[in-house]
C-alpha positions as CSV (number, residue, x, y, z in Angstrom):
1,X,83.7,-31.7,328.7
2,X,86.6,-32.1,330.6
3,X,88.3,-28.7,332.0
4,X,91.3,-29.2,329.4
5,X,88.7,-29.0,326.5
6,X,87.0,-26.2,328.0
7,X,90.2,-24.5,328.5
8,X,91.3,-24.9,324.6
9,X,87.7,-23.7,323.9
10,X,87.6,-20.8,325.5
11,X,91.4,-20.2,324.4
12,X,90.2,-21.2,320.5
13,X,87.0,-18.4,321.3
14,X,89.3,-15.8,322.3
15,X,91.9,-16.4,319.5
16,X,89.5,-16.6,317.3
17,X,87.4,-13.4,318.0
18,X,89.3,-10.9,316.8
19,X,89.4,-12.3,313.2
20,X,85.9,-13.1,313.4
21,X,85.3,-9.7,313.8
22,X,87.5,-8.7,311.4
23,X,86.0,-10.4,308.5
24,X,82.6,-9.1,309.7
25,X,83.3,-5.6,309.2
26,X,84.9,-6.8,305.7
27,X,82.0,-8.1,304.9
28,X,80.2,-5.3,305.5
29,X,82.6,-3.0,304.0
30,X,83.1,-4.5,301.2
31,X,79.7,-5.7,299.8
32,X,77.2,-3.5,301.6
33,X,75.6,-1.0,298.9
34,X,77.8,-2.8,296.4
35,X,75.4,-2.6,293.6
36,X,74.9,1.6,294.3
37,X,76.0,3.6,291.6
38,X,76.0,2.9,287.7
39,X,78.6,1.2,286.2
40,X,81.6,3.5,285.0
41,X,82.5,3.8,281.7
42,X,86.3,2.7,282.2
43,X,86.6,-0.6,282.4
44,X,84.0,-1.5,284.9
45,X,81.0,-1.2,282.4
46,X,83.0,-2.5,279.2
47,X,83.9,-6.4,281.2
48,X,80.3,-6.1,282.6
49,X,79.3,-5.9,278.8
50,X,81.6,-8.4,277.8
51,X,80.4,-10.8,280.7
52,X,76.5,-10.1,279.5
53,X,77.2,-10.8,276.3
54,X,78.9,-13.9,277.1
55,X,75.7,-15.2,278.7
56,X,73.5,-14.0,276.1
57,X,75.2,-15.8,273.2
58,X,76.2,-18.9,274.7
59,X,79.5,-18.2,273.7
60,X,81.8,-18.9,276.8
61,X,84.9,-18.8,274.8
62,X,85.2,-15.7,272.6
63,X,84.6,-12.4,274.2
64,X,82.6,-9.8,272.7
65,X,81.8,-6.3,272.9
66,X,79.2,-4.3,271.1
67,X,78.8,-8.0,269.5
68,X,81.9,-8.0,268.5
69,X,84.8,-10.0,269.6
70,X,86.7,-8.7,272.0
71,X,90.3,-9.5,272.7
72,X,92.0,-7.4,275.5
73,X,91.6,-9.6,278.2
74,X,91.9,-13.1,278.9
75,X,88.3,-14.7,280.3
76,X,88.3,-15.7,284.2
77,X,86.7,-12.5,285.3
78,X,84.3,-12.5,282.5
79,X,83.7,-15.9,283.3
80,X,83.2,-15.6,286.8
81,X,80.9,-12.6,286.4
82,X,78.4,-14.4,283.9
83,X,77.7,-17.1,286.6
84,X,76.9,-14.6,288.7
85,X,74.7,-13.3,286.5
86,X,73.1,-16.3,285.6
87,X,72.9,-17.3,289.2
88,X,71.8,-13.9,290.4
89,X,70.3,-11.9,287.3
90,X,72.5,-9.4,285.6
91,X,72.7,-5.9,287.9
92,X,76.1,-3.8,289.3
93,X,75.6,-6.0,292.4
94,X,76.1,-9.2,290.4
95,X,78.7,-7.1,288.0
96,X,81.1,-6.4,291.4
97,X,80.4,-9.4,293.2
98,X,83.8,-11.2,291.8
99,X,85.9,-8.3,292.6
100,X,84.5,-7.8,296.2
101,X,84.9,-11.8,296.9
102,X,88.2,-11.4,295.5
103,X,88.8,-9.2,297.9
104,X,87.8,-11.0,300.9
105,X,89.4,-14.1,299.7
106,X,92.8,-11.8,299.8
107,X,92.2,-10.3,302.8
108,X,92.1,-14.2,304.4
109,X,95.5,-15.3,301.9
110,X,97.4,-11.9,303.9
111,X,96.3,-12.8,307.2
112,X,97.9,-16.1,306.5
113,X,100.7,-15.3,304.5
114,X,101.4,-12.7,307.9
115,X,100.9,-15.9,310.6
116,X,103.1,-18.0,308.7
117,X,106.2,-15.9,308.0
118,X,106.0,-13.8,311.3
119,X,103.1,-15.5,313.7
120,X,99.3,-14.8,314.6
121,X,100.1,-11.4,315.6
122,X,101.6,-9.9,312.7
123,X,99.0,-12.1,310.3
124,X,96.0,-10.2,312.0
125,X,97.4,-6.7,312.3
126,X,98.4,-7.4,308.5
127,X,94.6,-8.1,307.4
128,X,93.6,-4.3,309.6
129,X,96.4,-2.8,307.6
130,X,94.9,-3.7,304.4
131,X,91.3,-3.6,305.0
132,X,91.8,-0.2,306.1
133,X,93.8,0.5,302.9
134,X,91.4,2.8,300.5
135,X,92.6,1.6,297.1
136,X,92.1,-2.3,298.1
137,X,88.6,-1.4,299.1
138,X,88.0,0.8,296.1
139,X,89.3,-1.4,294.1
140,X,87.6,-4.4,295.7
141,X,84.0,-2.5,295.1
142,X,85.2,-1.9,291.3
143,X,84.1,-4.8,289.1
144,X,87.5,-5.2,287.4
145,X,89.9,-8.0,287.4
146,X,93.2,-6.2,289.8
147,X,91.9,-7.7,292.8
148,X,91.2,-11.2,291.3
149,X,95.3,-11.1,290.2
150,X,96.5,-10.0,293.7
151,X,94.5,-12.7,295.3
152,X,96.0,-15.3,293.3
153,X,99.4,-14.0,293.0
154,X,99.2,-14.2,296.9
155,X,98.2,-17.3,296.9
156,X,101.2,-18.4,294.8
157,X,103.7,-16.6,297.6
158,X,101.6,-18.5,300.9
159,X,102.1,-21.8,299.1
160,X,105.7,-21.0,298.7
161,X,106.3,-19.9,301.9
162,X,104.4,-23.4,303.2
163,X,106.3,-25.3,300.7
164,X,109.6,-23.4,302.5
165,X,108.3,-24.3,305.5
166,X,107.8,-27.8,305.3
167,X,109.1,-29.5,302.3
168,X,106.2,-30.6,300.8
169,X,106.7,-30.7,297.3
170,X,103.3,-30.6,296.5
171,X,102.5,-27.4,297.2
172,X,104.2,-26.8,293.8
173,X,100.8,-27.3,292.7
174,X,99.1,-24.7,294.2
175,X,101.7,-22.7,292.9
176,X,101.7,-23.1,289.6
177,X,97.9,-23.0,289.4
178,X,97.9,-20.1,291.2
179,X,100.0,-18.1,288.7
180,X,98.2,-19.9,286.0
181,X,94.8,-18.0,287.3
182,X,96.5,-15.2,287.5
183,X,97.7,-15.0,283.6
184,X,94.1,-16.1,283.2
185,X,92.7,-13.2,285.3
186,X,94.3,-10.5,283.7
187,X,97.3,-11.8,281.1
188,X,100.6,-10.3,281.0
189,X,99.6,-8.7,284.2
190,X,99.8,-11.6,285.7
191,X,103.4,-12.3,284.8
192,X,104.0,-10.9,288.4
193,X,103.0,-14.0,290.1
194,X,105.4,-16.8,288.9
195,X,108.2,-13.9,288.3
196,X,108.3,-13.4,292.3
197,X,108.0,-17.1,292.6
198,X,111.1,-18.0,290.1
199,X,113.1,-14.6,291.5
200,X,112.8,-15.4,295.1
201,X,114.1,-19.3,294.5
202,X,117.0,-17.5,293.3
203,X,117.2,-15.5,296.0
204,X,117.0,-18.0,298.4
205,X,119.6,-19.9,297.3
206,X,116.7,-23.0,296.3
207,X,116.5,-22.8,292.1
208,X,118.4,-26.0,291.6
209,X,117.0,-27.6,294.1
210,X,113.5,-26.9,293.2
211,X,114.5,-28.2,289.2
212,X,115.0,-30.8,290.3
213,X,112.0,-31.8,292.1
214,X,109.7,-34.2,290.2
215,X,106.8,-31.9,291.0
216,X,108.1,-28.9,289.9
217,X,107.7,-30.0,286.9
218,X,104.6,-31.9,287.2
219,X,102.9,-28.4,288.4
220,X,104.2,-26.9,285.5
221,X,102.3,-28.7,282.9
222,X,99.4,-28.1,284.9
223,X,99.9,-24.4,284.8
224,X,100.3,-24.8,281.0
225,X,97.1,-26.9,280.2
226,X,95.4,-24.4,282.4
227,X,96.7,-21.2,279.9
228,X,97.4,-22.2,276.9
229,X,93.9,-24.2,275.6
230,X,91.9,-21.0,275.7
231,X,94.6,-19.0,274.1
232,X,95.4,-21.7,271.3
233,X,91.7,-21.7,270.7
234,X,91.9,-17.9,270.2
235,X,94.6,-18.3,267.9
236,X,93.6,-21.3,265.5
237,X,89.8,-19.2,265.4
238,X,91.1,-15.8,264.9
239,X,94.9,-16.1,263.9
240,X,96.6,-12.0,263.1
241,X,93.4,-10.3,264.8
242,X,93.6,-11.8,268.2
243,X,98.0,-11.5,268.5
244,X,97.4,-7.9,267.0
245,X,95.4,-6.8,269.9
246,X,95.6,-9.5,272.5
247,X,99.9,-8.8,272.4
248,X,100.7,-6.3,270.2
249,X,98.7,-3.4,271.5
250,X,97.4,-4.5,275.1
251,X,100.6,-6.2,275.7
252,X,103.8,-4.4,273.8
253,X,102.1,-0.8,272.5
254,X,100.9,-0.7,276.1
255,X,104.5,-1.3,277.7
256,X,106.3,0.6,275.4
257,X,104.4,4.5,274.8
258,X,101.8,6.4,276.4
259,X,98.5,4.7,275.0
260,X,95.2,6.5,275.1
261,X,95.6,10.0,276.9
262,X,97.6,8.4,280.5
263,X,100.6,10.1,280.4
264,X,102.1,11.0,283.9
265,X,105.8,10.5,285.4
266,X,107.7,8.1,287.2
267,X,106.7,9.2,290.1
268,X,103.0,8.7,289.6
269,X,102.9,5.6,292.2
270,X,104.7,7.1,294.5
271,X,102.0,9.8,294.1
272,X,99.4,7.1,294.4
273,X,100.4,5.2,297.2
274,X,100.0,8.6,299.1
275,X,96.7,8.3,298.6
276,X,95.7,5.3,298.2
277,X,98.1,3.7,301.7
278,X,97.2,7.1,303.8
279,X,98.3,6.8,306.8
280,X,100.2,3.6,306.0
281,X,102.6,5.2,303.7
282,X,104.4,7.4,306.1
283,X,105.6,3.9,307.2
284,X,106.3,2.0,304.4
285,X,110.1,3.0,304.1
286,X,110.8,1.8,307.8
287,X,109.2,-1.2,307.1
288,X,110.7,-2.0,304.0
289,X,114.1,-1.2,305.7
290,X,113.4,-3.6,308.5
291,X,112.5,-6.5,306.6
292,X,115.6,-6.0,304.8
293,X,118.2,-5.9,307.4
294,X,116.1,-8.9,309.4
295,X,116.5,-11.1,305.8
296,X,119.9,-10.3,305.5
297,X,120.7,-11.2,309.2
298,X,118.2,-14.2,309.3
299,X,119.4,-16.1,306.3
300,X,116.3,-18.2,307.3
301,X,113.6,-15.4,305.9
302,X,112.5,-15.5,302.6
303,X,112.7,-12.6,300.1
304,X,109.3,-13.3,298.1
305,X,107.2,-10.2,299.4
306,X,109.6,-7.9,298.9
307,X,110.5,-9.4,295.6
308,X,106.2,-8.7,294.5
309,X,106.6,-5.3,296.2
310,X,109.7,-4.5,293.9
311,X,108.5,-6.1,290.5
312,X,104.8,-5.0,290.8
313,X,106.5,-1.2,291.8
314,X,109.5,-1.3,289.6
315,X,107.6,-3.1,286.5
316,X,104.7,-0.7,286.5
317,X,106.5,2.5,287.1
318,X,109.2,1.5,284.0
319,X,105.9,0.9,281.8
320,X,104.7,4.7,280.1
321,X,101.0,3.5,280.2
322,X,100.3,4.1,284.0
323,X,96.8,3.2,285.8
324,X,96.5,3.4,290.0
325,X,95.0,0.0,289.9
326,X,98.1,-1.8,288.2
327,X,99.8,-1.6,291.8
328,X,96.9,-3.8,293.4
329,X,99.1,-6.7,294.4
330,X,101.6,-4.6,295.7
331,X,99.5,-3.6,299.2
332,X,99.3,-6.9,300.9
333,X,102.8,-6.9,300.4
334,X,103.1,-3.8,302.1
335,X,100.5,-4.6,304.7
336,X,102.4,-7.6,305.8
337,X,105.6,-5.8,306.3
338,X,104.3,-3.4,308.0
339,X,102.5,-5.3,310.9
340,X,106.0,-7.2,311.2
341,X,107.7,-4.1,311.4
342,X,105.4,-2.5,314.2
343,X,105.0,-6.2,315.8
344,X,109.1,-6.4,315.8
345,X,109.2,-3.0,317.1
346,X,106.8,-3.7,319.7
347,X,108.8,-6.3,321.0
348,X,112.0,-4.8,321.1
349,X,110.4,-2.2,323.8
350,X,108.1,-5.0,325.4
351,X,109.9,-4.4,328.8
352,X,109.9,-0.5,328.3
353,X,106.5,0.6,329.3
354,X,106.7,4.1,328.1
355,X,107.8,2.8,324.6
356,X,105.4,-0.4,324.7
357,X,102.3,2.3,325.1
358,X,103.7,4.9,322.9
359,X,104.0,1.8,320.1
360,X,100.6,0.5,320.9
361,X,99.1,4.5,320.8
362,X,101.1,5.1,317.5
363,X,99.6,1.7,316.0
364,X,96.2,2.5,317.1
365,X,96.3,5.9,315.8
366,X,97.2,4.6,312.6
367,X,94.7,2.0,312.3
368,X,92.0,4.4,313.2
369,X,93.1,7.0,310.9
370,X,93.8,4.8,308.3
371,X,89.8,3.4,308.6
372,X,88.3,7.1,308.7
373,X,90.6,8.5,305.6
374,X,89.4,5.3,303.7
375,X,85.9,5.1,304.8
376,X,85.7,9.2,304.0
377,X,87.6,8.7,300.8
378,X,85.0,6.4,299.3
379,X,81.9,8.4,300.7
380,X,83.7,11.5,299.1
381,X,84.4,9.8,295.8
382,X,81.3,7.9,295.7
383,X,79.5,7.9,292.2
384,X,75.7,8.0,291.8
385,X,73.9,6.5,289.2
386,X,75.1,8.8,286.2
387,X,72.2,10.7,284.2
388,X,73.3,8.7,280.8
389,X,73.0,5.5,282.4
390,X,69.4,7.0,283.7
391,X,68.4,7.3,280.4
392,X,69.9,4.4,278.6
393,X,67.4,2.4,280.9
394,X,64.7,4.5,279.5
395,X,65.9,3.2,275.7
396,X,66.3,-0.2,276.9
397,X,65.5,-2.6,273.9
398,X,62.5,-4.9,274.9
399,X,63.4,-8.0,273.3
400,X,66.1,-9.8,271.9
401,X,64.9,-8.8,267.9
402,X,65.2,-5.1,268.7
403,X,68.6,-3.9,268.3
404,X,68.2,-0.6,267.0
405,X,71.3,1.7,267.6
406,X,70.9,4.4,270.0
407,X,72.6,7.6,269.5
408,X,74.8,9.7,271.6
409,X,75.4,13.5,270.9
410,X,78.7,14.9,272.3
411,X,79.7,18.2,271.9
412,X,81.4,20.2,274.5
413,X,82.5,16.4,276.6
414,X,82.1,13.1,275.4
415,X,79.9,10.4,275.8
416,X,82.1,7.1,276.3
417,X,79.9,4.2,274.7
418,X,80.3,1.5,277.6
419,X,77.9,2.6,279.8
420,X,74.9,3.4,277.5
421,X,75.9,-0.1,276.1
422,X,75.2,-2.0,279.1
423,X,71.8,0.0,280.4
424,X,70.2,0.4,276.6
425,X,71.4,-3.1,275.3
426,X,71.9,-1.7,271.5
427,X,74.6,-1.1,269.8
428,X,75.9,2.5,270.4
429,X,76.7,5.1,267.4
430,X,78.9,8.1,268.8
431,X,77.6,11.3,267.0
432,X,78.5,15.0,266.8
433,X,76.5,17.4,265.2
434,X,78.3,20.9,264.9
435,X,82.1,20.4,266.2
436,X,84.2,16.5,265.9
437,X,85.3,15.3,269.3
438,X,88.9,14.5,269.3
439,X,90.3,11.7,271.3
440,X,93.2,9.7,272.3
441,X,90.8,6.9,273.8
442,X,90.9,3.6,271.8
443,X,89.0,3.7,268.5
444,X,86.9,0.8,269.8
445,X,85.2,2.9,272.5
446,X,85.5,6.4,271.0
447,X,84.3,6.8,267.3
448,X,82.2,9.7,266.1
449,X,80.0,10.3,263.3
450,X,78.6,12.9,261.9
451,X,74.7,13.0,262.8
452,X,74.0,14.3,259.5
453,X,75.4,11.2,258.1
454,X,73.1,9.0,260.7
455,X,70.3,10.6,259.7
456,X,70.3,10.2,256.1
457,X,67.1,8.4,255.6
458,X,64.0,8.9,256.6
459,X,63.3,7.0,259.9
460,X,63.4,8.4,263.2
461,X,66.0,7.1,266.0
462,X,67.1,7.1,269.4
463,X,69.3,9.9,270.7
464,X,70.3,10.8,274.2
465,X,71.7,14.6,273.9
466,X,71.9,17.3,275.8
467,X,68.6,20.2,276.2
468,X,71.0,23.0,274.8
469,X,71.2,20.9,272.2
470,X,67.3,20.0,271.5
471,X,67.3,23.2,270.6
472,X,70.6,23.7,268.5
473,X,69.1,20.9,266.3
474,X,65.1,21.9,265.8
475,X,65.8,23.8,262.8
476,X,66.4,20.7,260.6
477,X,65.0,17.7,263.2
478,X,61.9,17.2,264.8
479,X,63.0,15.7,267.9
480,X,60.3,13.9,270.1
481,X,61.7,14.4,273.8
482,X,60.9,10.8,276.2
483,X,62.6,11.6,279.1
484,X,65.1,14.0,281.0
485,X,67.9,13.1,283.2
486,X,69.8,16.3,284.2
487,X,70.9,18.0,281.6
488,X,70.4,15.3,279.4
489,X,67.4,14.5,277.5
490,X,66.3,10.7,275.9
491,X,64.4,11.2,272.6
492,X,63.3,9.8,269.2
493,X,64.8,12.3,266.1
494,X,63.9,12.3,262.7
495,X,65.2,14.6,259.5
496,X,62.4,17.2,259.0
497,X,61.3,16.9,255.0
């Protein structure tokens, strides 16, 4: 080895290191104990149930739920997720694993988008700011499809910026896939991605040149043969039922009223990013303002990531129905703005050694308090395997053939069906016995009956229900108790003669 190479080796080490060791604590963070904890009811359990029922039929192109078809949400999560489990046996592990990849997949896309548009610098420091975001690693441990979206609509903006960069028209096609997977990963959600793409052409001053670009095109087509053959499908097979549901409750109820018991105000993501971006948050509008005035001085800049800050904040706040995972794609944004901000800033005092350390201290500060809240905030809202979900193991059908129903008795809270669906693997019947739950949940998920109406005939069933209510019942049920969980009991019941 000559001492040039050993000089670039040692300087490819040392560059290297940091990111290294970056993407080792991600790891860790973000798949160790992944599979603690049962599934929770909303919507974590319900595309876990959709994905194990996917594998179970052989049917990798209509969704179902409860062995029904299900239509609120195009496949690539569900699709993802029963490989997993075919690979790697159906569990929560197997259930997150897409989500949690996701997430270290995005974590990699930010620490590139941040090296190209600003340098190696701000691209690291932008990977700590979001790994030491708490909603990206909550969400990233939550086996739902937000993460999947952001990754690829940041994919879409680093092939942009490359395609910016150096005038390859090709990278069109990374583009256009991109957004494709993302209106595959989570439909109109994903909307976002090419919207930042076609917004911040015209922004840039580069719409008519793109049109005309052979490639453009080209991409295009691809993105459309990616989307539309699973959605045509849908329609020819299911006509009226899928655009009821698929668009005209998940996509235009959803974005015009309040839909099942989410109402909150427009300031409900301001709200969230306050908890979700602690510490980071307190410096958000600085950053925001900085990349601003630099893009309006440096016509050279693009505007996409502040474009996919805007739309993902703006779009979501405007819609009634509000969730504090719909703002997913918005932190890498954020993140990357951020470490330009504090990288720009540390520059500007570079030759001022009281500011340079004050900056550095501030950023450390920042980092480290950012890690602790996050790392606190998901011990402190960590959820253990639920006594339901206990007991729904315990009524487990045995083989394929045995599908009886398995009962749940609500009366002073409700049991949501998802989660009992996945553990018990039989259909679920939502029962009260002395008062009707009311609910502004979807009727899919919340639907009770009257137990007396279950139990018409003669043959005992499953129920899960609470001990208070063992006894409430005795007077007209003989109730055969198999196991207790809590407060909760699993048992056969049958209508005393």
């Amino acid at each position: 080895m000559t001492p040039t190479e050993s000089v670039s080796g040692k300087r490819f080490f040392s560059n290297s290191l940091p990111l290294l060791c970056l993407f080792l604590i991600a790891i860790v963070a973000l798949l160790w104990k992944l599979g603690a904890g049962s599934l929770a009811a909303w919507d974590e359990a319900i595309y876990a149930q959709v994905s194990k029922e996917m594998l179970s039929r052989r049917d990798w192109l209509t969704l179902h739920w409860q062995y029904k078809p299900w239509f609120e949400k195009p496949p690539l999560l569900m699709w993802m997720t029963a490989l997993f489990y075919s690979l790697f046996g159906v569990s929560e592990f197997t259930a997150r694993l897409a989500s949690a990849l996701s997430g270290l997949a995005l974590l990699w896309v930010t620490y590139l988008i941040g090296r190209l548009s600003h340098g190696r610098r701000v691209g690291l420091l932008s990977a700590i700011v979001l790994l030491t975001c708490y909603h990206f690693l909550s969400f990233s441990r939550f086996g739902t499809m937000d993460v999947m979206l952001a990754l690829f609509t940041c994919v879409a903006v680093y092939a942009y910026l490359r395609l910016r960069e150096d005038e390859n028209q090709r990278w069109w096609y990374l583009i256009w896939c991109s957004c494709a997977l993302a209106l595959m990963a989570k439909g109109a959600g994903g909307i976002i991605a090419p919207a930042s793409i076609l917004l911040a052409l015209i922004f840039d001053r580069r719409f008519a040149y793109a049109v005309r670009a052979k490639h453009f095109w080209l991409a295009s087509l691809l993105a459309v043969l990616i989307v539309a053959p699973w959605h045509a499908l849908m329609y020819l097979w299911y006509g009226r039922v899928f655009v009821d549901e698929y668009i005209g409750y998940h996509i235009i109820e959803r974005s015009t009223r309040t839909l099942e018991g989410h109402p909150s105000s427009y300031l409900y993501f301001v709200g969230k990013l306050v908890d979700g971006f602690f510490p980071w948050c307190l410096v958000v509008p600085f950053a925001v303002f900085s990349f601003v005035r630099r893009n309006l001085k440096e016509r050279s800049q693009s505007w996409v990531l502040l474009i996919l800050a805007a739309l993902v904040f703006g779009v979501y706040t405007l819609i009634p129905t509000r969730r504090p995972w719909y703002i997913v794609p918005l932190y890498p944004a954020l993140s990357i703005m951020i470490a330009a901000f504090l990288t720009n800033l540390y520059r500007a005092y570079q030759s001022r050694a009281v500011y340079r350390r004050i900056i550095i201290a501030a950023s450390v500060f920042l980092i480290i308090t950012g890690g602790l809240y996050s790392f606190a905030s998901l011990y402190l809202n960590y959820r253990p395997e639920e006594p339901v979900a206990r007991l729904a193991r315990e009524a487990r059908s045995a083989t394929h053939q045995d599908k009886d129903s398995l009962i749940l008795l609500s009366e002073a809270e409700p049991f949501y069906a998802q989660t009992p669906l996945f553990y018990s693997d039989r259909p679920i019947q939502q029962a009260y016995a002395f008062s009707r739950q009311e609910s502004s949940d979807a009727k899919r998920y919340v639907h009770y009956e009257n137990l007396a109406d279950i139990m018409r005939d003669a043959d005992a069933k499953r129920i899960i229900l609470s001990k208070e209510n063992v006894e409430r019942l005795s007077a007209d049920y003989d109730i055969q108790v198999l196991a207790e969980a809590d407060q909760l009991v699993y048992a056969t019941i049958k209508r005393k003669r």
